[in-house]
ZAMARPA-516929 format. One record per atom (N, C-alpha, C): residue number from 1; residue in three letters; atom name; x, y, z. Coordinates in steps of 0.05 Angstrom, whole numbers, padded with zeros to 5 digits, m for minus. Example, Ala and Ser with C-alpha at 12.3 -4.5 7.8 and 13.67 -1.06 7.14 Angstrom:
// ZAMARPA-516929
SITE mivo sero nuro xx yy zz
SITE 1 ALA N 00264 m00114 00156
SITE 1 ALA CA 00246 m00090 00156
SITE 1 ALA C 00264 m00066 00156
SITE 2 SER N 00257 m00045 00142
SITE 2 SER CA 00273 m00021 00143
SITE 2 SER C 00258 00001 00157
***
This chain:
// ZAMARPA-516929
SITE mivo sero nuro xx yy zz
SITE 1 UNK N m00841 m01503 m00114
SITE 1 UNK CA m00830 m01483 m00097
SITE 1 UNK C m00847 m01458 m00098
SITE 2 UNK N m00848 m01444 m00075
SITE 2 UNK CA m00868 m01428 m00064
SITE 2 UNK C m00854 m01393 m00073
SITE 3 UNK N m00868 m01382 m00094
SITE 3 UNK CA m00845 m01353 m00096
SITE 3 UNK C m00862 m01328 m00088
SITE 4 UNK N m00849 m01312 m00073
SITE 4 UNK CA m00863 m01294 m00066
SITE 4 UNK C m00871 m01274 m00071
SITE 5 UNK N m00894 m01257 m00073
SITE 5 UNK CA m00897 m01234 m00093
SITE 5 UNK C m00883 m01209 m00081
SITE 6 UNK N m00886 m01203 m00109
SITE 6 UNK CA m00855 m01170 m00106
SITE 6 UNK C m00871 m01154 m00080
SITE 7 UNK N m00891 m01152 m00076
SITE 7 UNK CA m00899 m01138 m00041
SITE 7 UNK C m00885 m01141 m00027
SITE 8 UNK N m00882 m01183 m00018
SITE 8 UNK CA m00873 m01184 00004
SITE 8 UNK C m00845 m01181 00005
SITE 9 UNK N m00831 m01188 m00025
SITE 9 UNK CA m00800 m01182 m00025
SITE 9 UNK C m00795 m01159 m00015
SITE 10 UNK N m00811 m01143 m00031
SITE 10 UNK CA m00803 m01114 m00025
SITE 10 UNK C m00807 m01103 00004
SITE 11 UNK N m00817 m01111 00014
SITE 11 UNK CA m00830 m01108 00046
SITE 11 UNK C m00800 m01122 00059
SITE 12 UNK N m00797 m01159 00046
SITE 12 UNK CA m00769 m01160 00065
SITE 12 UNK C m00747 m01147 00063
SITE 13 UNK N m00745 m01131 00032
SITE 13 UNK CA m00709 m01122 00030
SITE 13 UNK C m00715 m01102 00050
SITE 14 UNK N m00735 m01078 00052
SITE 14 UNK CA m00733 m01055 00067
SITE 14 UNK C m00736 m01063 00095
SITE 15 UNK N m00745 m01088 00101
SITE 15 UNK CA m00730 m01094 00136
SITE 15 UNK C m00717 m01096 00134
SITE 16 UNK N m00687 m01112 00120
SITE 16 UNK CA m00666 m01120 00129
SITE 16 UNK C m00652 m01093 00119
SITE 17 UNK N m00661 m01078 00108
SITE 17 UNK CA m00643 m01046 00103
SITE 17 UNK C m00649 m01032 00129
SITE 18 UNK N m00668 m01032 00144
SITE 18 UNK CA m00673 m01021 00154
SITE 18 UNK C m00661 m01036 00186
SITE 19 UNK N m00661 m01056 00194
SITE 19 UNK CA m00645 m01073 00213
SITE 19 UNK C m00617 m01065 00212
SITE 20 UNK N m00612 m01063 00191
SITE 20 UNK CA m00577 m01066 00180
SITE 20 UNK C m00571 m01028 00199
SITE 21 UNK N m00589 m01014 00173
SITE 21 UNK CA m00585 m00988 00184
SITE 21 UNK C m00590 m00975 00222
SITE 22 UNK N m00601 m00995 00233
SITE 22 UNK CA m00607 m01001 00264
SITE 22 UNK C m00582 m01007 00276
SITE 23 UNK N m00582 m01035 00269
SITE 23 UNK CA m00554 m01047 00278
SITE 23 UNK C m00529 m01027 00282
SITE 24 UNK N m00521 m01016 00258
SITE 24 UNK CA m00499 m00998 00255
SITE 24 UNK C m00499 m00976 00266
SITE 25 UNK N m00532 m00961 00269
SITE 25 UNK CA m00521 m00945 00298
SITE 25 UNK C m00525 m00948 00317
SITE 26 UNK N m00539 m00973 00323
SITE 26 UNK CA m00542 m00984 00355
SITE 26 UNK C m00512 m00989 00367
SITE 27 UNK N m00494 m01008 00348
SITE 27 UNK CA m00461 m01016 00360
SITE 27 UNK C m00444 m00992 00357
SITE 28 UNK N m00449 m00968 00322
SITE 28 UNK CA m00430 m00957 00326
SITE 28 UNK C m00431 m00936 00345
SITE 29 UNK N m00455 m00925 00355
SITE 29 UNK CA m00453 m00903 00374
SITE 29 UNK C m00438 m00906 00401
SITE 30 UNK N m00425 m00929 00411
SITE 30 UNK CA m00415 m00935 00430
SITE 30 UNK C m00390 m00917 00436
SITE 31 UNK N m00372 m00919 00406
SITE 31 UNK CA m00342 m00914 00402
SITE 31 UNK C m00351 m00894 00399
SITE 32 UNK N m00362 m00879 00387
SITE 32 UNK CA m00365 m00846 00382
SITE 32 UNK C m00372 m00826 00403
SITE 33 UNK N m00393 m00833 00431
SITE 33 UNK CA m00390 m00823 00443
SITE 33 UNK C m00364 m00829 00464
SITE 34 UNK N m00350 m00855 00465
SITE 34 UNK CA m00331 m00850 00485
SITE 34 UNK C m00316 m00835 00473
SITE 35 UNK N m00299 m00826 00449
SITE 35 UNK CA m00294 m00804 00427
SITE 35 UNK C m00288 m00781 00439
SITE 36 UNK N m00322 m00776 00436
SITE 36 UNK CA m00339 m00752 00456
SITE 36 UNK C m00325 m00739 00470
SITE 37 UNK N m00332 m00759 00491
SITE 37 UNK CA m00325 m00765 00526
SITE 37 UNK C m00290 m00757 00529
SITE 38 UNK N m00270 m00768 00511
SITE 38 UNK CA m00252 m00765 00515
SITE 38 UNK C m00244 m00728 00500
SITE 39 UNK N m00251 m00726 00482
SITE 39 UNK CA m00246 m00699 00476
SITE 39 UNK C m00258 m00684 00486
SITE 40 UNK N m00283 m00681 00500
SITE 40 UNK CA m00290 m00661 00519
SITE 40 UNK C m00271 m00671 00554
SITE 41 UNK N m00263 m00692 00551
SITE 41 UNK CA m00242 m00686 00579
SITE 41 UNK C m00265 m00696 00604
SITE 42 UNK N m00284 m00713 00593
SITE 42 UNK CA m00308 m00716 00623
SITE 42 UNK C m00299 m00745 00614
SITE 43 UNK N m00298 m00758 00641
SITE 43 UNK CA m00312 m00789 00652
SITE 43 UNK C m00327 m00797 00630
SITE 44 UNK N m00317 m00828 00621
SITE 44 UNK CA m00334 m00842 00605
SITE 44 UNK C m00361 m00854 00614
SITE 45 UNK N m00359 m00855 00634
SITE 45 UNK CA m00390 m00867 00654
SITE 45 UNK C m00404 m00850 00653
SITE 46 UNK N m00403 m00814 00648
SITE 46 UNK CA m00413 m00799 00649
SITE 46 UNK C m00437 m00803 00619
SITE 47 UNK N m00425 m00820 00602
SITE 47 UNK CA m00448 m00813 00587
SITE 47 UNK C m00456 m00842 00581
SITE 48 UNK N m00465 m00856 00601
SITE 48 UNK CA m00482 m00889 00602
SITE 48 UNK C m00510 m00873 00598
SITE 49 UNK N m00520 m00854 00604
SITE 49 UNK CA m00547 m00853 00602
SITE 49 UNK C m00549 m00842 00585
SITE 50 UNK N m00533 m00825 00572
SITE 50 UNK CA m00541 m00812 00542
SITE 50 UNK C m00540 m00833 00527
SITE 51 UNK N m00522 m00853 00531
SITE 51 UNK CA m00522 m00872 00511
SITE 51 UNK C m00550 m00889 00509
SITE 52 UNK N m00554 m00897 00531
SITE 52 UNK CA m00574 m00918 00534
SITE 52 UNK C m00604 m00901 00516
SITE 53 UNK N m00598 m00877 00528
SITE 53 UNK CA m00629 m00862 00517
SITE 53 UNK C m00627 m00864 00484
SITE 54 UNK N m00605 m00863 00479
SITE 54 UNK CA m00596 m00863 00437
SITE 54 UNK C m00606 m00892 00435
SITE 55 UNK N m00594 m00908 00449
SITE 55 UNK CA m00594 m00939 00436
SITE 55 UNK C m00622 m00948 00436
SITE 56 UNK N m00641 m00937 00452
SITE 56 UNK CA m00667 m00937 00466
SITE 56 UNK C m00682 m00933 00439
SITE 57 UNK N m00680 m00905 00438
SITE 57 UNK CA m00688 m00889 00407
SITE 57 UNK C m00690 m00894 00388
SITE 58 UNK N m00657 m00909 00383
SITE 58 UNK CA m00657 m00926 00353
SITE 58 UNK C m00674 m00957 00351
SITE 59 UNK N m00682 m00963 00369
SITE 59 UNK CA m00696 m00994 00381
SITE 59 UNK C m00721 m00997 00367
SITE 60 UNK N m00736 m00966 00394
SITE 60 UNK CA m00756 m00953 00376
SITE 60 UNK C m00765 m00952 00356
SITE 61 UNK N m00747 m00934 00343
SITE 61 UNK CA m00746 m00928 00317
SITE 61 UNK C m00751 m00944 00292
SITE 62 UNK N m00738 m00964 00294
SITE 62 UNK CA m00738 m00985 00273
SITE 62 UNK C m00755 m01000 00280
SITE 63 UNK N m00768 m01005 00308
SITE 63 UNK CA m00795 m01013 00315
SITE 63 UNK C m00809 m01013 00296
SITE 64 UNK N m00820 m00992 00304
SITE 64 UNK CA m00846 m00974 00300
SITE 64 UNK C m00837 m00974 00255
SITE 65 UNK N m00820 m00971 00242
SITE 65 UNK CA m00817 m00971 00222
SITE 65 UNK C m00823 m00993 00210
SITE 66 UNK N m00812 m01016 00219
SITE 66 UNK CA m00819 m01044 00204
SITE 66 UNK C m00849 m01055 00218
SITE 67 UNK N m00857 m01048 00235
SITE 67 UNK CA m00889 m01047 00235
SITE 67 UNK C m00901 m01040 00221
SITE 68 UNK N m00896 m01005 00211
SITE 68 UNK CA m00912 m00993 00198
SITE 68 UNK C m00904 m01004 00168
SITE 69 UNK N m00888 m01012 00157
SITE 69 UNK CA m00876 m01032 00131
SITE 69 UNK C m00900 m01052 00137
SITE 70 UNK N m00901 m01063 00146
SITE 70 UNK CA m00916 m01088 00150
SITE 70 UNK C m00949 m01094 00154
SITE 71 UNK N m00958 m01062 00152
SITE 71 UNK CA m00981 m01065 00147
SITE 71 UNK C m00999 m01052 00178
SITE 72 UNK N m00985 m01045 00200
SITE 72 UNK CA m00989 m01044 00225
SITE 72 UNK C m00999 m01012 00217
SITE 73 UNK N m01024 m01001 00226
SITE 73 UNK CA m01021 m00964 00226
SITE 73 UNK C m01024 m00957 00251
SITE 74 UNK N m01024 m00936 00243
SITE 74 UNK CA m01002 m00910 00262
SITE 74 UNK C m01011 m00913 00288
SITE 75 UNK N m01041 m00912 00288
SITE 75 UNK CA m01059 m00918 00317
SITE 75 UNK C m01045 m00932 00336
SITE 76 UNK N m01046 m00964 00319
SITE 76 UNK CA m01038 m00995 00339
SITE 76 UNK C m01004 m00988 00342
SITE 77 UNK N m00993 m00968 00327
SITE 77 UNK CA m00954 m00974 00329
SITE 77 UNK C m00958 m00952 00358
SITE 78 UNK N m00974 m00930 00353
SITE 78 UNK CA m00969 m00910 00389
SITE 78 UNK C m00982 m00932 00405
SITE 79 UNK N m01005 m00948 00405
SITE 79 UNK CA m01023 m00963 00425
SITE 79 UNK C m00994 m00976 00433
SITE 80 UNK N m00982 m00987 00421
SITE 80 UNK CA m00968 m01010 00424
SITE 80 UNK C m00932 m00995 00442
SITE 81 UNK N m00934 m00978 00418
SITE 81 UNK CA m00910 m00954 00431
SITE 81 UNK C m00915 m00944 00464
SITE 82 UNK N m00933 m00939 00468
SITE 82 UNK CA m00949 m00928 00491
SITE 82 UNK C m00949 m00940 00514
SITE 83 UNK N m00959 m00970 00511
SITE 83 UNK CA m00954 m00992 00532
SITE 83 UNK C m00924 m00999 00545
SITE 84 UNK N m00922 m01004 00522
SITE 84 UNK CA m00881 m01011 00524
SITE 84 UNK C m00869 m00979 00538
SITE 85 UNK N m00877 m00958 00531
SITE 85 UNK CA m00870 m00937 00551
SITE 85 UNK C m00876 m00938 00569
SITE 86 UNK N m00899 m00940 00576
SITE 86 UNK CA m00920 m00938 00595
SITE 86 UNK C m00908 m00963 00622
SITE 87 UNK N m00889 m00984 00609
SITE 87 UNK CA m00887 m01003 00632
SITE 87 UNK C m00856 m01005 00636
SITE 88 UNK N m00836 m00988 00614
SITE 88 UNK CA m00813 m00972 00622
SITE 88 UNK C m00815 m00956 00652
SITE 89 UNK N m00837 m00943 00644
SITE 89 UNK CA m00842 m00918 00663
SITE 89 UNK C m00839 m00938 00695
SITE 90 UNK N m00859 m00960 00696
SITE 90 UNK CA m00856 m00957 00715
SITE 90 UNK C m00841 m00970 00734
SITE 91 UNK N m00823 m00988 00713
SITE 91 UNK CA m00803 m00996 00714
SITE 91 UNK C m00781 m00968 00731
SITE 92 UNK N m00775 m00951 00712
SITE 92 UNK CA m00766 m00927 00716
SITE 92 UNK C m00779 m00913 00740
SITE 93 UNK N m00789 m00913 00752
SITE 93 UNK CA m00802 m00904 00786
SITE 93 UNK C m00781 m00932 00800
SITE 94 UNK N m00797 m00945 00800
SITE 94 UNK CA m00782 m00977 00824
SITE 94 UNK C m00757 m00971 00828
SITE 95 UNK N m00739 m00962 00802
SITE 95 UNK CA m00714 m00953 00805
SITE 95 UNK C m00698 m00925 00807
SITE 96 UNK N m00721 m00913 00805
SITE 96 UNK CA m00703 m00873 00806
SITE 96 UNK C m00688 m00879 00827
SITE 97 UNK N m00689 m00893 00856
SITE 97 UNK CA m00675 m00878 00880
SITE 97 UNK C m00643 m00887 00863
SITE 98 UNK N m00648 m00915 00858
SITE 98 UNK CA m00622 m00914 00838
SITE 98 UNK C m00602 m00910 00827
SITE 99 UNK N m00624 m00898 00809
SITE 99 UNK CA m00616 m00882 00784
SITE 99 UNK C m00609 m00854 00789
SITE 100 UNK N m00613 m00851 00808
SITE 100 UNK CA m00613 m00823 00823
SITE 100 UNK C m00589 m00821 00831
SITE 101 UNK N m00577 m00842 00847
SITE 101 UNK CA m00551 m00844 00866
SITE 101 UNK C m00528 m00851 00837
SITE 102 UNK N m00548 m00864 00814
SITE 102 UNK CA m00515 m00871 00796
SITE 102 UNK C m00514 m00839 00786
SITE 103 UNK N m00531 m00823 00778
SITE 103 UNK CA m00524 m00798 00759
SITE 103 UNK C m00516 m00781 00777
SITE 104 UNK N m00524 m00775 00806
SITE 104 UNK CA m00507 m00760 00819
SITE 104 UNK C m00474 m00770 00825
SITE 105 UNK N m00475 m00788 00820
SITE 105 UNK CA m00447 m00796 00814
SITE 105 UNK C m00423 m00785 00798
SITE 106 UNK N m00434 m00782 00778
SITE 106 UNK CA m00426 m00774 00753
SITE 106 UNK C m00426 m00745 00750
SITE 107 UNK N m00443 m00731 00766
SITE 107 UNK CA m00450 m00697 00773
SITE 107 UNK C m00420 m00688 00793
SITE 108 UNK N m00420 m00713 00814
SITE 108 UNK CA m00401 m00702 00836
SITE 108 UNK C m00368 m00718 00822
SITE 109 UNK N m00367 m00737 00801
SITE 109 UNK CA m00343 m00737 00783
SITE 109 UNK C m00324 m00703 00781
SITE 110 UNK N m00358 m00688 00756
SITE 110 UNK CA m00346 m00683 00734
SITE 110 UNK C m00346 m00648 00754
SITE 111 UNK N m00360 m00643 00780
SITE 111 UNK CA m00354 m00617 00789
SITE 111 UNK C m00338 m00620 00822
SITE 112 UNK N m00332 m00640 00828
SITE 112 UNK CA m00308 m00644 00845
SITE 112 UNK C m00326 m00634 00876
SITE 113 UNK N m00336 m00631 00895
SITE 113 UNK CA m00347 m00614 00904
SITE 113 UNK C m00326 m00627 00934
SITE 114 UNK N m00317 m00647 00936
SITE 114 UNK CA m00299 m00662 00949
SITE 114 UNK C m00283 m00684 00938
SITE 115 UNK N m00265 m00686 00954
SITE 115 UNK CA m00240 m00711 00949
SITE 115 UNK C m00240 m00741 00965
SITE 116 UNK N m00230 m00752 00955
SITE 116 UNK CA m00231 m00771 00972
SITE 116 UNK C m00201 m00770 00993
SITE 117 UNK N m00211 m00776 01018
SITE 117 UNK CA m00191 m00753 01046
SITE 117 UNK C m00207 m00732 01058
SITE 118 UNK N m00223 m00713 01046
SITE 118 UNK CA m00234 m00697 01057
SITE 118 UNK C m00254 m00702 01075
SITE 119 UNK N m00260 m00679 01094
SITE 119 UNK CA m00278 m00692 01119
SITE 119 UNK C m00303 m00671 01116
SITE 120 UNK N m00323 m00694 01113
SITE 120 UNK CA m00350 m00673 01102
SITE 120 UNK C m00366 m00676 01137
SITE 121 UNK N m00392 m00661 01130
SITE 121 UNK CA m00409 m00665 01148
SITE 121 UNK C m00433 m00656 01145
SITE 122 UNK N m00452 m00671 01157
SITE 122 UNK CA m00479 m00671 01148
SITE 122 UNK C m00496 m00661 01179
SITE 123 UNK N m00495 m00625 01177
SITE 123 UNK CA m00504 m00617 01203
SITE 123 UNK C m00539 m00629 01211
SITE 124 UNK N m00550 m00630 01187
SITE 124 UNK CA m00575 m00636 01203
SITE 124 UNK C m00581 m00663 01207
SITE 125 UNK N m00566 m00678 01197
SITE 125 UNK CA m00569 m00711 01202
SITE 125 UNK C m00547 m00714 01215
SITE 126 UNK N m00531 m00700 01231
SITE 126 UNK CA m00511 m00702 01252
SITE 126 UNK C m00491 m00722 01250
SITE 127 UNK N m00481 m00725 01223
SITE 127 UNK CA m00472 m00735 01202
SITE 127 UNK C m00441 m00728 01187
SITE 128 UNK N m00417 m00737 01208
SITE 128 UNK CA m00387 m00725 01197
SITE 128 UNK C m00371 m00746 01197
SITE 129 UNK N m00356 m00752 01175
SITE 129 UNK CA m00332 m00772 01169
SITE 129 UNK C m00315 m00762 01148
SITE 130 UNK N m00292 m00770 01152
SITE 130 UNK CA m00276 m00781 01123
SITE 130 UNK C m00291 m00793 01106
SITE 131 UNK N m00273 m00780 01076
SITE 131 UNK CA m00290 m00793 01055
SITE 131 UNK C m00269 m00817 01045
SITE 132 UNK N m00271 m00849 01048
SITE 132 UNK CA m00254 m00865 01048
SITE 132 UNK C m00259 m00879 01014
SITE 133 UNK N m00288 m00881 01011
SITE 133 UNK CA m00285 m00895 00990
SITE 133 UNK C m00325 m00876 00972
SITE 134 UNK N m00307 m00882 00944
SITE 134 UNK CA m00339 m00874 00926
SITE 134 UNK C m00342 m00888 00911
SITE 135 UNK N m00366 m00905 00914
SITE 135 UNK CA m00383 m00917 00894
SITE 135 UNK C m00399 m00907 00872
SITE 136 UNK N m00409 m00921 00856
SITE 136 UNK CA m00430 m00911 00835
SITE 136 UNK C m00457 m00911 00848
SITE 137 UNK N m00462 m00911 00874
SITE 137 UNK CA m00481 m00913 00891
SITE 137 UNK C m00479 m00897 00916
SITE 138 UNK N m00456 m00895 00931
SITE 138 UNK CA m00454 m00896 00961
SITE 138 UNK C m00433 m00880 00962
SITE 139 UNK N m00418 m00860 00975
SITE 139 UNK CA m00400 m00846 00987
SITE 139 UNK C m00390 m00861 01021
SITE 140 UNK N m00372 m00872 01019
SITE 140 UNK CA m00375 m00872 01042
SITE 140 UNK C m00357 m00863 01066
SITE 141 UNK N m00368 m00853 01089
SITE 141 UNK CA m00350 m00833 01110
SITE 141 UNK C m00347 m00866 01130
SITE 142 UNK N m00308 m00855 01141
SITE 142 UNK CA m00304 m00866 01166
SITE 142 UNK C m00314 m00844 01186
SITE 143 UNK N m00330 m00855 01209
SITE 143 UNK CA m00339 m00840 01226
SITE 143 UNK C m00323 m00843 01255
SITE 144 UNK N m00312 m00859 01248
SITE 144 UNK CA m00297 m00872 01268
SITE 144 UNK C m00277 m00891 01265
SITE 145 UNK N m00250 m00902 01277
SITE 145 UNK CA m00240 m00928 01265
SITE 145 UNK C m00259 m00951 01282
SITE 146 UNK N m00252 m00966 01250
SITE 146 UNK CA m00270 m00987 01246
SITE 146 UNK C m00302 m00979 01251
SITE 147 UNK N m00317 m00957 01242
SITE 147 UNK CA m00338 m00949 01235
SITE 147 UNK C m00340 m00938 01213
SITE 148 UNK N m00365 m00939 01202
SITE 148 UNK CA m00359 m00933 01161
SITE 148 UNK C m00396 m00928 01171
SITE 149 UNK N m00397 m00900 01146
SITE 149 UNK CA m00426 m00891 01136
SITE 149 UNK C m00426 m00895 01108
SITE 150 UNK N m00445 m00907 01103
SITE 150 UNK CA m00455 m00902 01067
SITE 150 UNK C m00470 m00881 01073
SITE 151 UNK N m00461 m00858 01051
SITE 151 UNK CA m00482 m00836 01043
SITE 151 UNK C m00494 m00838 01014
SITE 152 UNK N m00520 m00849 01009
SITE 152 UNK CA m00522 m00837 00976
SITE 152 UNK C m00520 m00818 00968
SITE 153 UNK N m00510 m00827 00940
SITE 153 UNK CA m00486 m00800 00927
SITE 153 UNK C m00518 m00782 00915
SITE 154 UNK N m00542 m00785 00918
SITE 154 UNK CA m00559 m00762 00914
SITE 154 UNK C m00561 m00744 00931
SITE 155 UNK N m00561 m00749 00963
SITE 155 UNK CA m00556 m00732 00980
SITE 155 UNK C m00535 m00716 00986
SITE 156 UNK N m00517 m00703 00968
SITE 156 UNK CA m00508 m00682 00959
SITE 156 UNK C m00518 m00661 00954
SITE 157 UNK N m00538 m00673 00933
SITE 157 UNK CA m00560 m00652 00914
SITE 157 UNK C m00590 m00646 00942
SITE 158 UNK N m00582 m00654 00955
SITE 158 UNK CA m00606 m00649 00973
SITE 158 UNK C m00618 m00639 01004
SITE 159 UNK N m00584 m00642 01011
SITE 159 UNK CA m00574 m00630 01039
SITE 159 UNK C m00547 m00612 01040
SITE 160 UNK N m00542 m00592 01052
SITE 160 UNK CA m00531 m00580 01056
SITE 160 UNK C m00506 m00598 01071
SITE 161 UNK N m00486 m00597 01070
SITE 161 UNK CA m00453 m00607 01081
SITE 161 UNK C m00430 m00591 01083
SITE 162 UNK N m00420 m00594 01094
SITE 162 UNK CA m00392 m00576 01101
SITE 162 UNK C m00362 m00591 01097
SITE 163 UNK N m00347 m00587 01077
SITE 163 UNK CA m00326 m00602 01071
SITE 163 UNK C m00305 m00584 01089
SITE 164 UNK N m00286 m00600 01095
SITE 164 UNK CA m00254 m00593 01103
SITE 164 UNK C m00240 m00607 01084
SITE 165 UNK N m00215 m00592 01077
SITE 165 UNK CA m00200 m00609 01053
SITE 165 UNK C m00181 m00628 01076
SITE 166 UNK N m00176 m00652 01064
SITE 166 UNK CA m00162 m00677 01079
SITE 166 UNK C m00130 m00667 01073
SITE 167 UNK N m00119 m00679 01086
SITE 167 UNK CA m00086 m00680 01081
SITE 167 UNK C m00075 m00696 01062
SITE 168 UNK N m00087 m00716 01056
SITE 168 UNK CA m00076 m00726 01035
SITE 168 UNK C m00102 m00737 01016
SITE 169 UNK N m00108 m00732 00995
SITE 169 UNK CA m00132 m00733 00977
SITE 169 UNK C m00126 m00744 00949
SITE 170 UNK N m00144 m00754 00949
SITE 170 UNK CA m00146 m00771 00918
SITE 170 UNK C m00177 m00760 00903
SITE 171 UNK N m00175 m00752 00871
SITE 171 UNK CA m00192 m00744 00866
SITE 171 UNK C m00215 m00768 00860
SITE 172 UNK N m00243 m00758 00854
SITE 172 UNK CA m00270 m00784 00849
SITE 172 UNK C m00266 m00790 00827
SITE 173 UNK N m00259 m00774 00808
SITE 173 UNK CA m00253 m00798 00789
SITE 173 UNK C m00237 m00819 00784
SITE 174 UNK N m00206 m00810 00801
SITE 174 UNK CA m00192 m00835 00799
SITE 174 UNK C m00206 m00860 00825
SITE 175 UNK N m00214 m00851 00833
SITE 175 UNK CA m00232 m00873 00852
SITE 175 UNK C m00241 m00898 00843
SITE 176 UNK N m00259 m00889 00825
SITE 176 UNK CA m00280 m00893 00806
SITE 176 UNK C m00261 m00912 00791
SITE 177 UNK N m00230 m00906 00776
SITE 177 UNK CA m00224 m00919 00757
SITE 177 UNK C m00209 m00939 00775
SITE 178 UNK N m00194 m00942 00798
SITE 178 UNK CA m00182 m00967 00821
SITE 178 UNK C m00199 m00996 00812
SITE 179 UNK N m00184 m01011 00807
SITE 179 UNK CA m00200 m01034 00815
SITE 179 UNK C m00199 m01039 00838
SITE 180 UNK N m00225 m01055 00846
SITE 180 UNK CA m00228 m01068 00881
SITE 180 UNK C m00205 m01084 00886
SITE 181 UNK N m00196 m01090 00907
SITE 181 UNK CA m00174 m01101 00915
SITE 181 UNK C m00177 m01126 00907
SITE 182 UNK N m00163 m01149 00905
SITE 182 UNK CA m00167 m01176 00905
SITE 182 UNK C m00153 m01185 00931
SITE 183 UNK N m00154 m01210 00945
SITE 183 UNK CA m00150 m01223 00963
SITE 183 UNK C m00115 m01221 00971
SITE 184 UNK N m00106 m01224 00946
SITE 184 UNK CA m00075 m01222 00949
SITE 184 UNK C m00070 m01196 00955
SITE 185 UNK N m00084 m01167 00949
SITE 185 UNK CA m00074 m01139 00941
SITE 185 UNK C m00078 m01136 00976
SITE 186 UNK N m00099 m01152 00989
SITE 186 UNK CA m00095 m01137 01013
SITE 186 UNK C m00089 m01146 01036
***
């Protein structure tokens, strides 16, 4: 039987200490920021991207650590760190329009700027409806019966609009929390 010298033991206990210590805050950060979320009084969706950026971090982190345990230096762990950013990134372009429409989402949650009922309008894109339904993507106005606009929810942040408050209104966050109808509900 094959025994291994105290190097490489010692090299494996401090991965699996160091995995372990990963693990625990990769799962536990989940509960802590919804925590967060709930004692500051904001939308739990509001913090998917803080989260993702922590869980990202800690990934990283222990990366780049049990590499450098293992004999990898500092040069090849950024070469290597660098790439894997470098093809995030452009991953991260293909998707901003996106990512753009989910976080303004979360912007027009947590400062209300309309209801759902209210009748906005979009003077330079000649652009007015009821606001009937909000997605994590799309706002969308009746323009008409049986006519419907999707607006992405970034174009808030980017054009000027004019709200009227509706007669009867429901706020975006409870929107957000409705489930979609099922077949029987409608």
């Amino acid at each position: 039987m094959n025994h291994l010298d105290p190097d490489t033991l010692r090299r494996l206990v401090e991965t699996g200490v160091i995995l372990i210590v990963a693990l625990a805050l990769f799962f536990g950060l989940r509960g802590r920021i919804l925590q967060f979320a709930r004692w500051a009084g904001l939308p739990r969706l509001a913090f998917a991207p803080v989260r993702l950026m922590l869980r990202s971090s800690i990934l990283v982190v222990a990366t780049a650590l049990i590499l450098g345990l293992w004999g990898f230096e500092l040069g090849t762990i950024l070469a290597l760190l660098g790439t894997v950013l470098g093809l995030v990134a452009i991953g991260f372009v293909a998707v901003w329009s996106v990512l753009s429409n989910f976080l303004c989402t979360f912007v027009l949650v947590v400062f209300k700027p309309f209801s759902i009922g209210d009748e906005l309008e979009f003077p330079a894109d000649n652009v007015k409806g009821r606001v009937v339904d909000l997605s994590l993507i799309f706002t969308t106005l009746q323009v008409e019966p049986g006519e419907t606009v999707l607006v992405p929810n970034n174009t808030y942040f980017q054009r000027v609009f004019r709200r009227r408050a509706g007669q009867q209104t429901s706020g975006l966050a409870e929107q957000l929390r409705q489930p979609e109808p099922t077949t029987e509900q409608t």
